[in-house]
TIRO-2110 file (N, C-alpha, C; in Angstrom, 1 decimal):
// TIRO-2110
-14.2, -37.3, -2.8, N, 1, A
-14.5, -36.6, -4.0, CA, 1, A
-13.2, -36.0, -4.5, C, 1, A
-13.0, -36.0, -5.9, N, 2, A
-12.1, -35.5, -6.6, CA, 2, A
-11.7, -33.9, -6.2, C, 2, A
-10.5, -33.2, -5.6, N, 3, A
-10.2, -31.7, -5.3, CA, 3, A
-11.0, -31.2, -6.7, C, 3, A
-10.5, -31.6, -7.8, N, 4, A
-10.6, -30.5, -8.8, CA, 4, A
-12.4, -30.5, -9.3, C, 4, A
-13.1, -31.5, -8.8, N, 5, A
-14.5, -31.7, -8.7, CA, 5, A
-15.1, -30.4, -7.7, C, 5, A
-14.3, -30.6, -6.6, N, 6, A
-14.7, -29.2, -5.8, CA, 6, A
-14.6, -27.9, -5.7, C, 6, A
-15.6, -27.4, -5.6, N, 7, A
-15.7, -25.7, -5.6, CA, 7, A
-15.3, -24.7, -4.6, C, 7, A
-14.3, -24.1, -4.3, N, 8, A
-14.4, -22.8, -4.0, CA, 8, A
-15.5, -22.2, -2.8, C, 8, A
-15.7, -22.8, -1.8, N, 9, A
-17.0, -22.5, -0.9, CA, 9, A
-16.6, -21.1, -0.5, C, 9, A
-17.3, -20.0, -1.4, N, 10, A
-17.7, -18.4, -0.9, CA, 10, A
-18.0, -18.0, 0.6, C, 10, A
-18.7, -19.1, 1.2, N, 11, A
-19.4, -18.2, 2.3, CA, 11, A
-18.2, -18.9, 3.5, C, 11, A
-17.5, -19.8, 2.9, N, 12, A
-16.2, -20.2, 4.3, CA, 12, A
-15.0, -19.4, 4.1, C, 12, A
-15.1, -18.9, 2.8, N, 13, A
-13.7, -18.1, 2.8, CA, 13, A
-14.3, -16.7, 3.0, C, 13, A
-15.3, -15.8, 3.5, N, 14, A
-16.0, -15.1, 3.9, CA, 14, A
-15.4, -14.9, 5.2, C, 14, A
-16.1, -16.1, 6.0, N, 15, A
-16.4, -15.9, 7.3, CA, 15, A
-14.6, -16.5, 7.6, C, 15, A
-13.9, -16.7, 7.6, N, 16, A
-12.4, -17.1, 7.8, CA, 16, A
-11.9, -16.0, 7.4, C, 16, A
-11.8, -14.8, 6.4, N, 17, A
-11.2, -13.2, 6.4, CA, 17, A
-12.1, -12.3, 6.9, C, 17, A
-13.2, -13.0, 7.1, N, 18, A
-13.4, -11.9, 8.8, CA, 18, A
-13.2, -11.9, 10.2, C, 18, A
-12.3, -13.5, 10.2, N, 19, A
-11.9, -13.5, 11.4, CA, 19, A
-10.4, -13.4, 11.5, C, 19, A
-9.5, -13.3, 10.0, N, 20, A
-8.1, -12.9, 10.1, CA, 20, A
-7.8, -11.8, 10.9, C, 20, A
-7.0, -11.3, 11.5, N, 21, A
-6.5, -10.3, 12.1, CA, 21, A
-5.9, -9.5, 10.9, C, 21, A
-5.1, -10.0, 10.4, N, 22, A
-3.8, -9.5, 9.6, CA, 22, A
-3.7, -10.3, 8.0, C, 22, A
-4.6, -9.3, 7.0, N, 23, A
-4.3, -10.0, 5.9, CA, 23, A
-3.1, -10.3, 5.2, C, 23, A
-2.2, -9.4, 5.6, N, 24, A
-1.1, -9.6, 5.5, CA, 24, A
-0.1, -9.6, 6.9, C, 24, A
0.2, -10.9, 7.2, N, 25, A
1.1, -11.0, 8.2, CA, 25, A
2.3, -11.0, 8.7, C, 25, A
2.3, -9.7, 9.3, N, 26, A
3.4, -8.8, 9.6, CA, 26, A
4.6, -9.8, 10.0, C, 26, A
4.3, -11.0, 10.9, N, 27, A
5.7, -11.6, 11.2, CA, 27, A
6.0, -12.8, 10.1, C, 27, A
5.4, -13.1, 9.5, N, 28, A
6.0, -13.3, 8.6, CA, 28, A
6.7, -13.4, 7.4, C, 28, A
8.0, -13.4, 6.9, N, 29, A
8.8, -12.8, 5.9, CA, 29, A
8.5, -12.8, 4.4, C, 29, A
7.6, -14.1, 3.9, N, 30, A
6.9, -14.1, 2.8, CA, 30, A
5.9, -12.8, 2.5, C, 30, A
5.0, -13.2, 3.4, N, 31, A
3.9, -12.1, 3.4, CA, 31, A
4.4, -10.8, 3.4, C, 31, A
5.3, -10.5, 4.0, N, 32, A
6.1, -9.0, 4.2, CA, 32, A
6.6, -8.8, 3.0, C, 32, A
7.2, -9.6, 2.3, N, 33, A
7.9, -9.3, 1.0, CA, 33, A
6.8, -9.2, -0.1, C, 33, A
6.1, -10.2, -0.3, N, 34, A
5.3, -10.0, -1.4, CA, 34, A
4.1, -8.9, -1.1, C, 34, A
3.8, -8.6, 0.0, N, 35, A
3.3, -7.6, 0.0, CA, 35, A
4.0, -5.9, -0.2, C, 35, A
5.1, -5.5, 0.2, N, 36, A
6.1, -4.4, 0.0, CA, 36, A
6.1, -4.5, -1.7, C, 36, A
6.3, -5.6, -2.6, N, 37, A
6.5, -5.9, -3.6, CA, 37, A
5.2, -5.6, -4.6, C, 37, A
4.2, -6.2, -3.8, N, 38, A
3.1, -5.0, -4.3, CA, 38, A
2.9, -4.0, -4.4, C, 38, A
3.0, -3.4, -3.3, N, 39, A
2.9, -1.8, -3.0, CA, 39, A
3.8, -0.8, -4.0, C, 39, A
5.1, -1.3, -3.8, N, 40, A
5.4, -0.4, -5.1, CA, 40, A
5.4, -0.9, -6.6, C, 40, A
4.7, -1.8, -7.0, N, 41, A
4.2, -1.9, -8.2, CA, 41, A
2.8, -1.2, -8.3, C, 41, A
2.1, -1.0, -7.2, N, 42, A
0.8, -0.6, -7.8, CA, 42, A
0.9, 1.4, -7.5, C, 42, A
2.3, 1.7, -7.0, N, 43, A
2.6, 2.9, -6.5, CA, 43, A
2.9, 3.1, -8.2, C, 43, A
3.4, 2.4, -8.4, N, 44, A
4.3, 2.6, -9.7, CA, 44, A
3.4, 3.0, -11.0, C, 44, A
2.5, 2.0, -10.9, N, 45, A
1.3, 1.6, -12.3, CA, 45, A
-0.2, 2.4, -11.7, C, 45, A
-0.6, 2.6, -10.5, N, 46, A
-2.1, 2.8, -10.2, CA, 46, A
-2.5, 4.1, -10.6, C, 46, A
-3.6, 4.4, -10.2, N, 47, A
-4.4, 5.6, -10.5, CA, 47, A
-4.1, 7.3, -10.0, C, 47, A
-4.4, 8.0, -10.7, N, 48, A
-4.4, 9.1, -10.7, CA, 48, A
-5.2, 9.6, -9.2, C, 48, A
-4.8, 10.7, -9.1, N, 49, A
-5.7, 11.6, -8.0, CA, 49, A
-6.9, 11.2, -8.3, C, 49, A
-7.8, 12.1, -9.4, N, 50, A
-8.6, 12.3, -9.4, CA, 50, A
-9.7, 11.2, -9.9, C, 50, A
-9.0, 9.8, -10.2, N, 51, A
-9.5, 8.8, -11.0, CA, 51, A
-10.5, 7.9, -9.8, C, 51, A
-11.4, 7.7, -10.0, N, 52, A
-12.7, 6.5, -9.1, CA, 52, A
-12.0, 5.2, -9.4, C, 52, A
-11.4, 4.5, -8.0, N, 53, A
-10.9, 3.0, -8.3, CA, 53, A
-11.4, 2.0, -7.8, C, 53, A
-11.6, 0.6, -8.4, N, 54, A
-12.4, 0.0, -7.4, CA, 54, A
-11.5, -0.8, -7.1, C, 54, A
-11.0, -1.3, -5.8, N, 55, A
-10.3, -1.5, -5.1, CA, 55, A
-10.8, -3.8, -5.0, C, 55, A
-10.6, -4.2, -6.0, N, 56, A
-11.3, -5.9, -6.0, CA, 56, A
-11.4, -6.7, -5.1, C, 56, A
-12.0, -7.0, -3.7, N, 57, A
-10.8, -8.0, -2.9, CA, 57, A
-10.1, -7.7, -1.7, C, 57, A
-10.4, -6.5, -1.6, N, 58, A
-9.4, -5.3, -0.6, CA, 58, A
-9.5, -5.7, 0.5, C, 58, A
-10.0, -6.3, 1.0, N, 59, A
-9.7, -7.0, 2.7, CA, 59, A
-9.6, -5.5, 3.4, C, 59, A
-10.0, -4.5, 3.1, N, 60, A
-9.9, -3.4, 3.9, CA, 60, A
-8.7, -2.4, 3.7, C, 60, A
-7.8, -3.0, 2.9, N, 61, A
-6.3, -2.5, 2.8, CA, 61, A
-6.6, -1.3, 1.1, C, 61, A
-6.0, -0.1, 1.6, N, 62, A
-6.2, 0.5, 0.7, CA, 62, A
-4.4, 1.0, -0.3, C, 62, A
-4.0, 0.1, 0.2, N, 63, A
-2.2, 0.2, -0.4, CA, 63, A
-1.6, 1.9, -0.5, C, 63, A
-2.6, 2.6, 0.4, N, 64, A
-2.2, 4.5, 0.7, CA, 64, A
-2.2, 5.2, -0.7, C, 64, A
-3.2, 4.4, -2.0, N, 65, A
-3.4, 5.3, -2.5, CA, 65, A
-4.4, 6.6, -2.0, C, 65, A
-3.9, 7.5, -3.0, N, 66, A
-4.4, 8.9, -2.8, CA, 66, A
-6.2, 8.8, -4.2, C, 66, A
-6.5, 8.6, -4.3, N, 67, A
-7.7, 8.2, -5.5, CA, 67, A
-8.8, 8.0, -4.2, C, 67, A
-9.9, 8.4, -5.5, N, 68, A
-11.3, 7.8, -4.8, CA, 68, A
-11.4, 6.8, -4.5, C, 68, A
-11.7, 5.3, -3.6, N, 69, A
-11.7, 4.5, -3.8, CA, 69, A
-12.5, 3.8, -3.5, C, 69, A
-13.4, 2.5, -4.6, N, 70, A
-14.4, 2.2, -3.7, CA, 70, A
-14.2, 0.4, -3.4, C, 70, A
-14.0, -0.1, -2.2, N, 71, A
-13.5, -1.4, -1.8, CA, 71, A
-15.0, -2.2, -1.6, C, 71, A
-14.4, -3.5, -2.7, N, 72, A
-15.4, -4.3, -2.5, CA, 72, A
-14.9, -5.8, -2.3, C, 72, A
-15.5, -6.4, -1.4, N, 73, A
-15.0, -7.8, -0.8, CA, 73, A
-15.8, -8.5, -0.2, C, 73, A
-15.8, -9.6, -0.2, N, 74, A
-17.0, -11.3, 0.2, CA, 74, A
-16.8, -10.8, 2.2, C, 74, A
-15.6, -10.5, 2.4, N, 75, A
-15.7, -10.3, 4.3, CA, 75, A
-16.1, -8.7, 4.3, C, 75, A
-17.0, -8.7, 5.3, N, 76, A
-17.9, -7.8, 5.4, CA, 76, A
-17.1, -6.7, 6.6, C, 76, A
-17.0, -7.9, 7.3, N, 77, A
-16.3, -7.2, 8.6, CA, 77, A
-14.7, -6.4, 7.9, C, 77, A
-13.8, -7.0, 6.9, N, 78, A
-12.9, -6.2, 6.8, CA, 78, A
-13.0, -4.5, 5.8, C, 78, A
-14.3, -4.6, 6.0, N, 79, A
-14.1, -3.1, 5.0, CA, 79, A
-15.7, -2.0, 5.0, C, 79, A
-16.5, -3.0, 5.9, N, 80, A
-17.6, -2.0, 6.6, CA, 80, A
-17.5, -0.7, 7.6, C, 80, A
-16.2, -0.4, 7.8, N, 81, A
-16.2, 0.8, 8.4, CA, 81, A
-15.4, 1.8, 7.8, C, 81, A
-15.3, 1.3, 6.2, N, 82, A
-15.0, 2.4, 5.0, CA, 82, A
-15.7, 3.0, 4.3, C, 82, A
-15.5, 4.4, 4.5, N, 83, A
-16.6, 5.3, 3.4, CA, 83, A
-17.4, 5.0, 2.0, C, 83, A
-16.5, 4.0, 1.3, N, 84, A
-17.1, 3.9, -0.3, CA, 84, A
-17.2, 2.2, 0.1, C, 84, A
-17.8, 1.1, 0.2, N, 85, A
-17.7, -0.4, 0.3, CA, 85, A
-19.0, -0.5, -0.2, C, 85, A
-18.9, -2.4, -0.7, N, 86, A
-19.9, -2.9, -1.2, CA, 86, A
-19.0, -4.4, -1.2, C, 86, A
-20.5, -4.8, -0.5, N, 87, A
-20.2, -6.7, -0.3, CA, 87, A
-20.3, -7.3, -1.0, C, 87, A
-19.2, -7.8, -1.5, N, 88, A
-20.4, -8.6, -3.4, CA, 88, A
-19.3, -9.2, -3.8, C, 88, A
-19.3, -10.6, -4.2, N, 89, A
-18.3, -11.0, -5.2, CA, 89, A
-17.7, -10.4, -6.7, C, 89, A
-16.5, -11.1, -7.0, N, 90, A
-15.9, -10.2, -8.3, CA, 90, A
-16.9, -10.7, -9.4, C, 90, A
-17.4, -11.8, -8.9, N, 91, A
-18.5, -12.6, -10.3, CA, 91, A
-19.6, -12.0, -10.3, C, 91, A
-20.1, -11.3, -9.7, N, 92, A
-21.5, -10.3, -9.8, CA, 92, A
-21.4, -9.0, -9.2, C, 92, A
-20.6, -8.0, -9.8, N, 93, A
-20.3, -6.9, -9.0, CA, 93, A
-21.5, -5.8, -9.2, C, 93, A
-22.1, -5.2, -8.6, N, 94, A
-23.3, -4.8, -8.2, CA, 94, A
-23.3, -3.3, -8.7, C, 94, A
-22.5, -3.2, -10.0, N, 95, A
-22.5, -1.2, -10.4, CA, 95, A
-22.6, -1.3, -12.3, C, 95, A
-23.0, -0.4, -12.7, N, 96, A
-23.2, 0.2, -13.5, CA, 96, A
-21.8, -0.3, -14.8, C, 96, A
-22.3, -0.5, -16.3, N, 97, A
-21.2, -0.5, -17.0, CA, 97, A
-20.1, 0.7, -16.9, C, 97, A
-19.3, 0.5, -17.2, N, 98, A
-18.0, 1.4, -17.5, CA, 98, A
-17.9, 2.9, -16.3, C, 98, A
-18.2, 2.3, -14.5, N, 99, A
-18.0, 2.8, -13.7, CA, 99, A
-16.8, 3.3, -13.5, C, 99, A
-15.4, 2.6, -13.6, N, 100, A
-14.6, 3.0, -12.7, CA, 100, A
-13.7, 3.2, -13.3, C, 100, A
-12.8, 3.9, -13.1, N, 101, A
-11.7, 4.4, -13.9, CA, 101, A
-10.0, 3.5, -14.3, C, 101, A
-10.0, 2.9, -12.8, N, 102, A
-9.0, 1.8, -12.9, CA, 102, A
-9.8, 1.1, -11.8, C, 102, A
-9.1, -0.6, -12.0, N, 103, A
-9.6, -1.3, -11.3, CA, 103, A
-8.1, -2.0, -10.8, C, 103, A
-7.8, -2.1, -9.2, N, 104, A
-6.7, -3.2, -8.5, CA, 104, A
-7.2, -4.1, -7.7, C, 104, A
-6.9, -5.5, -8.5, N, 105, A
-7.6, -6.8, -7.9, CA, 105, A
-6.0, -7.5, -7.3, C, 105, A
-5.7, -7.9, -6.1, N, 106, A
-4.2, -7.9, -6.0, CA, 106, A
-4.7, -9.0, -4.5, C, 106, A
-3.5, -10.1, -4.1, N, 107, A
-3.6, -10.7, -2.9, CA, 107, A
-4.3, -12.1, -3.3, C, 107, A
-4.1, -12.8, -4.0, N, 108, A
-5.1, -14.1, -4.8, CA, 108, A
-6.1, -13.7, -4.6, C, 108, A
-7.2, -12.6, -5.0, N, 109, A
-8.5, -12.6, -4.9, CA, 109, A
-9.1, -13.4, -5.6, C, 109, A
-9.0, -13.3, -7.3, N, 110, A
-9.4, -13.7, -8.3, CA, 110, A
-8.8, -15.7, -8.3, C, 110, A
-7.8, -16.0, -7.3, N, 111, A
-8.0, -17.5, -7.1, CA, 111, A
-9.2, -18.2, -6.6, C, 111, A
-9.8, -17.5, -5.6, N, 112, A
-11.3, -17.7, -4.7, CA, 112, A
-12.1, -17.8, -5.4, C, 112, A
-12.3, -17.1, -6.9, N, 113, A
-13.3, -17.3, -7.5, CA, 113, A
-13.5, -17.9, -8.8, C, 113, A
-14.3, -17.7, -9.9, N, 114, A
-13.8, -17.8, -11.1, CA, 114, A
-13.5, -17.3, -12.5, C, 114, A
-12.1, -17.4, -12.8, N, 115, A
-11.4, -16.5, -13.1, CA, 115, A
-12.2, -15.8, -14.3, C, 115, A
-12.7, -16.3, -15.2, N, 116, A
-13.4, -16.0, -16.5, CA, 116, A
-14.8, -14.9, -15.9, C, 116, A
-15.5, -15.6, -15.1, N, 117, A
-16.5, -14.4, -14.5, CA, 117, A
-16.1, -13.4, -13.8, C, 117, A
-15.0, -13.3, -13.2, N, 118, A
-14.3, -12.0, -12.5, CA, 118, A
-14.0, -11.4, -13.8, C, 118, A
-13.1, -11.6, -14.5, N, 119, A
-12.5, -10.9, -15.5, CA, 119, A
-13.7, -10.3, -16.3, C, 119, A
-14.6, -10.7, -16.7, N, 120, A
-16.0, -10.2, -17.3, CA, 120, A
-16.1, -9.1, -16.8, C, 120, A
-16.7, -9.3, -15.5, N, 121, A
-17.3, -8.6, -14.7, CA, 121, A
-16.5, -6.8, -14.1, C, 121, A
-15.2, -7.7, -13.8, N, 122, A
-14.3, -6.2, -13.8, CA, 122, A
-14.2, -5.4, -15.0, C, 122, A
-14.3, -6.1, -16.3, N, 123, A
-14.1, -5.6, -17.7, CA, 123, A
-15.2, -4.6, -17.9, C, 123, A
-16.4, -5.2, -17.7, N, 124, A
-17.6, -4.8, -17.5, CA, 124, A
-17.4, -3.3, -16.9, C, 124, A
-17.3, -3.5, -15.4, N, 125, A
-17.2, -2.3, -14.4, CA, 125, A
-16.6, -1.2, -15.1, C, 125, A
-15.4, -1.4, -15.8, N, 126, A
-14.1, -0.8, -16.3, CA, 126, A
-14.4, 0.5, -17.0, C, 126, A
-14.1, 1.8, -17.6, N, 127, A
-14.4, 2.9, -18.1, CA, 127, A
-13.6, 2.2, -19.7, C, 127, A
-13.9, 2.5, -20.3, N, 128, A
-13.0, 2.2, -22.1, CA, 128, A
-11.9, 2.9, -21.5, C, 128, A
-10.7, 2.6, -21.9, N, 129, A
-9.6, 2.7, -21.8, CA, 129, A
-8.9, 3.1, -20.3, C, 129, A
-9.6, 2.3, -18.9, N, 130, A
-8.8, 2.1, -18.3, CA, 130, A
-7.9, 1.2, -17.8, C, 130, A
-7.4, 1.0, -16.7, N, 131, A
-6.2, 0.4, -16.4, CA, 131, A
-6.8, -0.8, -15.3, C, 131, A
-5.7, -2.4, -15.1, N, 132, A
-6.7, -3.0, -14.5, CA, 132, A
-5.2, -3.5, -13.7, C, 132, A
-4.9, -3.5, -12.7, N, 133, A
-3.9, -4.3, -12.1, CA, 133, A
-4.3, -5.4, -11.4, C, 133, A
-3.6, -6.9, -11.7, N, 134, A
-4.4, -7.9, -11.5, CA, 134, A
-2.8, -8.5, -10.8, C, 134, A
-2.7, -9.4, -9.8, N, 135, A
-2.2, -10.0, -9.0, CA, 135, A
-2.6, -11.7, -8.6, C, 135, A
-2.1, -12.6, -9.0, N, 136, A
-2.6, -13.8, -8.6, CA, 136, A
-1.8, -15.0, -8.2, C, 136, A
-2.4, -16.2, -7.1, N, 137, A
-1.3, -17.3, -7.6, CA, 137, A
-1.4, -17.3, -8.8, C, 137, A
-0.1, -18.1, -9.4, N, 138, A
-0.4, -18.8, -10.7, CA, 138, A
0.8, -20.0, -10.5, C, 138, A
0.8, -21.2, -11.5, N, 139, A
0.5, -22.2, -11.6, CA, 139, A
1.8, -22.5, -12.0, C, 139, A
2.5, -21.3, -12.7, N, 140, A
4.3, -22.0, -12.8, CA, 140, A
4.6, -21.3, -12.0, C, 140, A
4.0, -21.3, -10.4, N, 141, A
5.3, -20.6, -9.0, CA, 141, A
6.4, -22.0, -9.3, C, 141, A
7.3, -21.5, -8.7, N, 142, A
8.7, -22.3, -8.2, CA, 142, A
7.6, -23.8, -7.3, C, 142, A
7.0, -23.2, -6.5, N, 143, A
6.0, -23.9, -4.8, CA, 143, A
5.6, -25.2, -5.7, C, 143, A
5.0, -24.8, -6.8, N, 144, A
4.2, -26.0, -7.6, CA, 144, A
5.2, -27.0, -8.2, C, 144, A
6.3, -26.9, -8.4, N, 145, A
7.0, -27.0, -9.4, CA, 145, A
6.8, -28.9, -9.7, C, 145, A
6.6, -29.8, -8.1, N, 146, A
7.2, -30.8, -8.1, CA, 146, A
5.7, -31.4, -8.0, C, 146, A
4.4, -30.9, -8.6, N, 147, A
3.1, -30.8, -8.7, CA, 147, A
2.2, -31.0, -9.5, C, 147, A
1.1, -32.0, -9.4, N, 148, A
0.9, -32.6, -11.1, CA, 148, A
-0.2, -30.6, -11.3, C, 148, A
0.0, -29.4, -10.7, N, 149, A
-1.2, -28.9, -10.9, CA, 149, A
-0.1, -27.8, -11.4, C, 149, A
1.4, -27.6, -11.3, N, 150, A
2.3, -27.1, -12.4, CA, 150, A
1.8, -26.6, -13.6, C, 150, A
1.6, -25.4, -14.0, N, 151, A
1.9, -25.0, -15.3, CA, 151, A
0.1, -25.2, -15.8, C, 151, A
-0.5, -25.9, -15.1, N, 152, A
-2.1, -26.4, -15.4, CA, 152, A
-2.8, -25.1, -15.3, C, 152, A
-3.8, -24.8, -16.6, N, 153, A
-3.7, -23.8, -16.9, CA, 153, A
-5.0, -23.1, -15.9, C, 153, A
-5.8, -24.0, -15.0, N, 154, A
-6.9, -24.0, -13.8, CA, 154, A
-7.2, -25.3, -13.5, C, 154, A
-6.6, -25.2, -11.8, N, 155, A
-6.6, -26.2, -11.3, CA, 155, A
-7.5, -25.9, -9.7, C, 155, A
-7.8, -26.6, -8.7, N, 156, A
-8.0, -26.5, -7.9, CA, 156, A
-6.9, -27.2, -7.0, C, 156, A
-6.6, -26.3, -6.0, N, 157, A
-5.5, -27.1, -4.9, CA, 157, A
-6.1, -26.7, -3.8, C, 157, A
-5.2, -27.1, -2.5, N, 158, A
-5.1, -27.2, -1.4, CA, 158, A
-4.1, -26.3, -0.9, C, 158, A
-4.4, -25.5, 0.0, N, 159, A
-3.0, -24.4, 0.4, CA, 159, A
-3.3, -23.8, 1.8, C, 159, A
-2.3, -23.6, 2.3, N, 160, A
-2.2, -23.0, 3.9, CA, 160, A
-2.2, -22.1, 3.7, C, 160, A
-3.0, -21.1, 4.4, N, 161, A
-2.6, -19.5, 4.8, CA, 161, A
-2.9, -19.0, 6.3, C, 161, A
-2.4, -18.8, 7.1, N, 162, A
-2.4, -18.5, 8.3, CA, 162, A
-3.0, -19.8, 9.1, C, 162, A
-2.3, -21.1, 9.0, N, 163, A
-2.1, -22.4, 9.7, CA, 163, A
-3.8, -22.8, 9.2, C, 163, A
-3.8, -22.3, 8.3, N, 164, A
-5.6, -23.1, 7.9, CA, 164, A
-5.6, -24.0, 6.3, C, 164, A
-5.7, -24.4, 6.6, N, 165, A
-5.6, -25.2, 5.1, CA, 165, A
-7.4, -24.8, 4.4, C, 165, A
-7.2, -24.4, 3.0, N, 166, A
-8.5, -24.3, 2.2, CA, 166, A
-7.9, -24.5, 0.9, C, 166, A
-9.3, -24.5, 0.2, N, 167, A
-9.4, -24.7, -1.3, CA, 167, A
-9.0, -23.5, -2.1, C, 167, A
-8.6, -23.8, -3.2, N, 168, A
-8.4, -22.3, -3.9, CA, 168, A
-7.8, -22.5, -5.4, C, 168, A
-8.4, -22.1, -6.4, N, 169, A
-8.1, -21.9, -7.9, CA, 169, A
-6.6, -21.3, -8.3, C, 169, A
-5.8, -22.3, -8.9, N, 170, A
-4.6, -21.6, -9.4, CA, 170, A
-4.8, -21.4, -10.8, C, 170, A
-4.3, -20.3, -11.6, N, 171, A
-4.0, -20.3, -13.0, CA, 171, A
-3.0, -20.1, -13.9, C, 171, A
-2.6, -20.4, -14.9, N, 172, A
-1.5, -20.0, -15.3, CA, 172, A
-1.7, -18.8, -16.0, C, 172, A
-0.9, -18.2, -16.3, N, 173, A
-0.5, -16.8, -17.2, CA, 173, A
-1.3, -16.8, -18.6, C, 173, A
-1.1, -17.9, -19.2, N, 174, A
-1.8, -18.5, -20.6, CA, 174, A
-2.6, -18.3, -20.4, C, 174, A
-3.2, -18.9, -19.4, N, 175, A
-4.9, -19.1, -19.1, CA, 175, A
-5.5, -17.9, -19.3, C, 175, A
-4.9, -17.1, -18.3, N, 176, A
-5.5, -15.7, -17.7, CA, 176, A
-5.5, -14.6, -19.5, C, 176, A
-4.4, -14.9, -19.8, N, 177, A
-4.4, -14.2, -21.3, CA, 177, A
-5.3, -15.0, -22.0, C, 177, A
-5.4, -15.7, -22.3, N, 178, A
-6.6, -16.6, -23.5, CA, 178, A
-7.9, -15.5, -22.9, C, 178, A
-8.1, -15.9, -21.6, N, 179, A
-9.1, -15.3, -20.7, CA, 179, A
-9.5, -13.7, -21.6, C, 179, A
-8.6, -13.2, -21.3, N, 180, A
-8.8, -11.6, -21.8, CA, 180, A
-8.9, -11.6, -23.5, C, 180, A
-8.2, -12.4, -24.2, N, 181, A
-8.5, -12.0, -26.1, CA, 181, A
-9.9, -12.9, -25.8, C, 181, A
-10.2, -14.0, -25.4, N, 182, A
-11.7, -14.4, -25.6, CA, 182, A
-12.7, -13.3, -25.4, C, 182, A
-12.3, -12.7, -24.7, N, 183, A
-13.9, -12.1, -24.3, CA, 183, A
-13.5, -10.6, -24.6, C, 183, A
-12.8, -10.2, -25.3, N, 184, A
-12.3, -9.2, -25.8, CA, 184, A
-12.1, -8.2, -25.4, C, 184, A
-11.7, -8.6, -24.5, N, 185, A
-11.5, -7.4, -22.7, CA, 185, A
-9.7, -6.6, -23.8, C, 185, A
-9.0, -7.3, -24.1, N, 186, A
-7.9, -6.3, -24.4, CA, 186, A
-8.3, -5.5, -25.5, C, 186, A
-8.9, -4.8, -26.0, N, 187, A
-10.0, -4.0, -27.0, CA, 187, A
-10.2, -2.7, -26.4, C, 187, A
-10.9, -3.1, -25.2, N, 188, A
-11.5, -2.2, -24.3, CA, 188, A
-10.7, -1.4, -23.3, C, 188, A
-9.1, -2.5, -22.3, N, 189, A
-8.5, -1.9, -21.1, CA, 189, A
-7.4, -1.4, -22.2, C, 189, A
-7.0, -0.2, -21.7, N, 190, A
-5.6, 0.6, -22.1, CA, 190, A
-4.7, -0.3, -21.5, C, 190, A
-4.4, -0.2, -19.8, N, 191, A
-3.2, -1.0, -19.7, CA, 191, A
-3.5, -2.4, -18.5, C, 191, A
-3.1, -3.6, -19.0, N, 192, A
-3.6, -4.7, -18.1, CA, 192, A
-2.2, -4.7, -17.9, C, 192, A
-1.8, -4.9, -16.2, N, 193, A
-0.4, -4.9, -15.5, CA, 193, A
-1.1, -6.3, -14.7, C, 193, A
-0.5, -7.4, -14.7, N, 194, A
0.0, -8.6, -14.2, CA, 194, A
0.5, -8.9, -13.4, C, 194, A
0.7, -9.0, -12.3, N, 195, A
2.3, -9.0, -11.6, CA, 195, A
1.9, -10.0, -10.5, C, 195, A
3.3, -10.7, -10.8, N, 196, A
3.3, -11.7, -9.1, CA, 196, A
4.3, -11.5, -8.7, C, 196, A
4.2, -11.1, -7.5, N, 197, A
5.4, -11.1, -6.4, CA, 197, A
6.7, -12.3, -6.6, C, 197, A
END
């Protein structure tokens, strides 16, 4: 069967980040970097003290914000022994319109799934004029370059992450913007921050 025919299997990328140890893997230098590299972009751009954040994807990692925060993710095991959690995909997130005050979806979460129904759905979640920090592969890395799935604005590929090979959605930048004026998400969010490591 055609890759790009195939879907994104939820309940294997589930049960595979609840048996990771380390969603970010300390010995290795990639992961070390693009993760520090997050951290102080979302130090830089995230939420207030007092602001309710929902945390998209969180593998349990709360990046030492100081904010309410409530973490939601497909692995059960990385974030059930946190105060505020809920198990649920970004494509059907289980709360109330205009819940949360900012939303950080960061670490290819939104590659696992699909991008147009996460982006709804967090828009959805979102308070009018909050803040959304979004993180993703996307499709002009350097990695792809020599790639018919380059620059393709959603593709499905093949990729290693901790000696495992799985499926997983890349997008481009374009994409992801067309994404947001369609559905008229930039109307509603004050500030959408993008960033790839």
């Amino acid at each position: 069967m055609d890759d790009i025919q195939q879907q994104v299997n939820e309940e294997e990328i589930a049960t595979f980040y609840n048996k990771v140890e380390e969603i970010w893997p300390s010995n290795e230098p990639w992961y070390k970097y693009t993760k520090a590299q997050i951290e102080k972009f979302v130090h830089k751009n995230a939420f207030k003290y007092h602001d309710y954040g929902l945390n998209a994807g969180s593998g349990g990692y709360d990046y030492n914000l100081n904010c309410k925060m409530h973490h939601v993710d497909i692995a059960a095991e990385k974030i059930n022994q946190l105060p505020l959690y809920t198990v649920a995909s970004l494509e059907k997130l289980p709360f109330a319109t205009n819940t949360f005050d900012g939303i950080l979806c960061v670490g290819s979460v939104i590659n696992y799934c699909d991008a147009v129904a996460a982006i709804v759905e967090m828009a959805r979640v979102l308070k009018h004029g909050g803040s959304l920090l979004l993180e993703y592969e996307n499709s002009f890395a350097y990695e792809y370059r020599s790639k018919l799935c380059y620059k393709a604005d959603a593709q499905i590929i093949k990729s290693v992450y901790q000696v495992k090979e799985q499926q997983q959605w890349i997008y481009s930048y374009k994409y992801i913007n067309r994404m947001w004026f369609k559905n008229y998400i930039y109307t509603q969010i004050s500030h959408i921050f993008c960033f790839n490591a």
